[in-house]
Phi, psi and omega in degrees: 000323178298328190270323187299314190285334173267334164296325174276304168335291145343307177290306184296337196271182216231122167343267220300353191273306174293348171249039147081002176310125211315295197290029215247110179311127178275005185258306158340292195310323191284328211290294234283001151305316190270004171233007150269346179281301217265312132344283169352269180322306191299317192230030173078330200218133199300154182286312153242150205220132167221143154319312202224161213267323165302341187262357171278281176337294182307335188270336169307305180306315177296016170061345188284114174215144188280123156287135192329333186264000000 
């Protein structure tokens, strides 16, 4: 349960947040929290998805995500 709660947790920040970034608009974080929330909802399933929270990382940075239809 713990590692499940940290993948997700993982999912909801906003890229620039996860590579340490100085600056980071708290209005960025949200839209893009509220657009891994929203995605949820709509279609069952988180936009990106892993087992383990470095094989997560990588698919937020790699930019590849299946549109929804």
């Amino acid at each position: 349960m713990r590692s499940t709660a940290a993948v997700l947790a993982l999912a909801l920040s906003a890229p620039e947040w996860l590579l340490g970034a100085e600056k980071v608009s708290c209005a960025s974080t949200l839209v893009w929290s509220l657009g891994v929330l929203l995605h949820l909802l709509l279609t069952g399933e988180p936009p990106v998805s892993a087992d383990t929270a470095p094989e997560l990382l990588q698919a937020i940075f790699s930019g590849g995500r299946p549109h929804p239809r």
